[in-house]
C-alpha positions as CSV (number, residue, x, y, z in Angstrom):
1,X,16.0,-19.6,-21.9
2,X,16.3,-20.9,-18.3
3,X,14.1,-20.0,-16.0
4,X,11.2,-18.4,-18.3
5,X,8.3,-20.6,-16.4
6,X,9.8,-19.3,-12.8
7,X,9.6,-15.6,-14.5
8,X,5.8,-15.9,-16.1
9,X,4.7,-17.2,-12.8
10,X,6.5,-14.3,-10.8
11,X,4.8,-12.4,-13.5
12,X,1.4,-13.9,-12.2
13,X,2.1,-13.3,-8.5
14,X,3.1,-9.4,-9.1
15,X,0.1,-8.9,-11.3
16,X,-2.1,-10.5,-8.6
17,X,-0.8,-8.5,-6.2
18,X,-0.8,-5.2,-7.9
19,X,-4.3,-6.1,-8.9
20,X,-4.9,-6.5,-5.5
21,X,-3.7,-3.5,-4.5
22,X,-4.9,-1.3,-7.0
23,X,-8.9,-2.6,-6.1
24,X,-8.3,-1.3,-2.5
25,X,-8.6,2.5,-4.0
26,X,-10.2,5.1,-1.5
27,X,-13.9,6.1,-1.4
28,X,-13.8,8.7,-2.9
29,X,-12.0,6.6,-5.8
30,X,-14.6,4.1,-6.3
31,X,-17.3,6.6,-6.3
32,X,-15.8,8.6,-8.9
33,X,-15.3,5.6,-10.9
34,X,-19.1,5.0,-10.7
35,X,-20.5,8.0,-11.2
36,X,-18.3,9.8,-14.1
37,X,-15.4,7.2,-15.0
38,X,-17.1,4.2,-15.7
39,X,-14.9,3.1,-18.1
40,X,-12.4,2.6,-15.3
41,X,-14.4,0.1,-13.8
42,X,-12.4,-3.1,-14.4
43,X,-9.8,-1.4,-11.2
44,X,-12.6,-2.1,-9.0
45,X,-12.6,-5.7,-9.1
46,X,-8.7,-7.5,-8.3
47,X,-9.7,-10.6,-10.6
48,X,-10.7,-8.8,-13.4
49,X,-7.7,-6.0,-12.8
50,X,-5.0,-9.1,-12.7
51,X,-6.5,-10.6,-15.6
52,X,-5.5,-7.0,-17.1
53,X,-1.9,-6.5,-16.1
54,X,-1.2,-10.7,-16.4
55,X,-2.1,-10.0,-19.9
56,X,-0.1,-7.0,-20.8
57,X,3.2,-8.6,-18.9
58,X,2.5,-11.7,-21.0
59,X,2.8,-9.5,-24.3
60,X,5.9,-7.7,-22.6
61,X,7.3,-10.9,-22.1
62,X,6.8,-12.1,-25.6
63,X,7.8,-9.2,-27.3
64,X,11.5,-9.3,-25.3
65,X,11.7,-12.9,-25.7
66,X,11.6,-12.2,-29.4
67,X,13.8,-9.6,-29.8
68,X,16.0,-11.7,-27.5
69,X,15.4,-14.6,-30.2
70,X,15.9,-12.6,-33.7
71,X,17.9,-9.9,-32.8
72,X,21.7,-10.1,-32.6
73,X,23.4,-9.6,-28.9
74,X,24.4,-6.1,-29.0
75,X,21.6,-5.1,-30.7
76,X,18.8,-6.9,-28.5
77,X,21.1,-5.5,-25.3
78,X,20.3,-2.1,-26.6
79,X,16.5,-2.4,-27.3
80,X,16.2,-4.2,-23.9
81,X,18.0,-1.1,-22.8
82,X,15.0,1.0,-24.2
83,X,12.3,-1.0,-23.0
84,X,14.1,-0.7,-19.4
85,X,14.4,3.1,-19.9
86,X,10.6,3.3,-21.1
87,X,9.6,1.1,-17.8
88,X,11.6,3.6,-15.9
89,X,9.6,6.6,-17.6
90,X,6.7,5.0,-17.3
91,X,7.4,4.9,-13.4
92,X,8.3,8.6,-13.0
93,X,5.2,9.5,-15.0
94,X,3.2,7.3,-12.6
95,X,4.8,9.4,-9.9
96,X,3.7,12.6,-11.3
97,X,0.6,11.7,-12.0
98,X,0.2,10.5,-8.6
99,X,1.4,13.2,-6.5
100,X,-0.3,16.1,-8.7
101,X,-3.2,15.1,-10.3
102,X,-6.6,14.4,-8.3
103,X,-5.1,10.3,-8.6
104,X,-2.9,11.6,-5.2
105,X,-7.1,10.9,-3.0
106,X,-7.0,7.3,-4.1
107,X,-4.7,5.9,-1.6
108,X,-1.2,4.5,-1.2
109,X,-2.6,1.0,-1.7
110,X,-3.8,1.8,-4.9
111,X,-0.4,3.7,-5.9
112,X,1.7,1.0,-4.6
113,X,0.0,-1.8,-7.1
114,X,0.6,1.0,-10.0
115,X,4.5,1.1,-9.1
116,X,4.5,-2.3,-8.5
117,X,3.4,-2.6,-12.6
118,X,6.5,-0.8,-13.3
119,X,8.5,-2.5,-11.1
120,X,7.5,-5.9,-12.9
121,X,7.8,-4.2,-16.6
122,X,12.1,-3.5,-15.3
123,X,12.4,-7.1,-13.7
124,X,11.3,-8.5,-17.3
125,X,13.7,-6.3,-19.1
126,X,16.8,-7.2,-16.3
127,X,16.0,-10.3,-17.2
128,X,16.2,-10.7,-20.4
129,X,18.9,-8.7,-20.7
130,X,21.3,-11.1,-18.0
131,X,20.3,-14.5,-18.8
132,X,22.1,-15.8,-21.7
133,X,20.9,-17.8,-24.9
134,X,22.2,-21.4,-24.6
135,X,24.0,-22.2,-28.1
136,X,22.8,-25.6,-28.5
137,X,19.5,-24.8,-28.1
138,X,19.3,-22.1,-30.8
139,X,21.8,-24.5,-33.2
140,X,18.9,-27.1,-32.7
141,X,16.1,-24.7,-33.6
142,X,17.8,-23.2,-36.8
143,X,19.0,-27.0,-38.6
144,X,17.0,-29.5,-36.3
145,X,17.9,-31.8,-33.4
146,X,18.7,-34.7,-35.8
147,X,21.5,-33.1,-37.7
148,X,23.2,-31.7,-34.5
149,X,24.6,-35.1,-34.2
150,X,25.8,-36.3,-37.3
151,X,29.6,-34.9,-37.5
């Protein structure tokens, strides 16, 4: 597929920033992350928070790519469909948590790297579901490169 090193590298950029973002939380944030939630701890530290959501975008990435690879066109246009429409839940979700749980102290920084998540999860799926398969290429990778010449 063309263009899949420009996408993991965008992929890279929006986990960095998100991860970024989302270490920039409020006082009152951080503190309740190291008194009760400690297990949130890793949203404290950007690196270590970017590492995170690289990682799961990488798996998100892989898993579309395959479907992309095994399934047949309608059918991997409608799972894509469904991995947009969870990304899109996911988002709304976000929202309500957000806006009406205690997460609404943290800050808009903090909010805007957890939308920004979603926001990368739908341009992954928009993706994969407008860029074509080359024929050649997947001729080549089921019967080899050398027979594709012989007539």
């Amino acid at each position: 597929m063309k263009g899949l090193g420009t996408l993991v590298a965008v992929q890279a950029l929006l986990s960095t920033i998100s991860g970024v973002l989302m270490s920039q939380m409020s006082f009152i944030g951080k503190v309740g992350i190291t008194v009760m939630y400690r297990d949130y701890g890793i949203f404290k530290i950007w690196w270590k928070t970017a590492i995170l959501l690289f990682t799961v975008q990488l798996a998100l990435l892989f898993v579309l790519w395959l479907i992309r690879k095994l399934l047949s066109r309608r059918l991997s246009f409608a799972v894509l469909l469904l991995f947009l429409l969870f990304g899109l839940i996911g988002a709304y979700f976000t929202y309500l948590d957000f806006t009406t749980t205690s997460h609404r102290v943290l800050k808009t920084n903090f909010h805007a790297g957890g939308y920004l998540v979603w926001g990368s999860w739908v341009l992954a799926c928009v993706y994969f579901m407008v860029m074509p398969i080359r024929k050649k290429q997947l001729h080549e990778e089921i019967i080899g490169p050398d027979e594709v010449s012989m007539p």
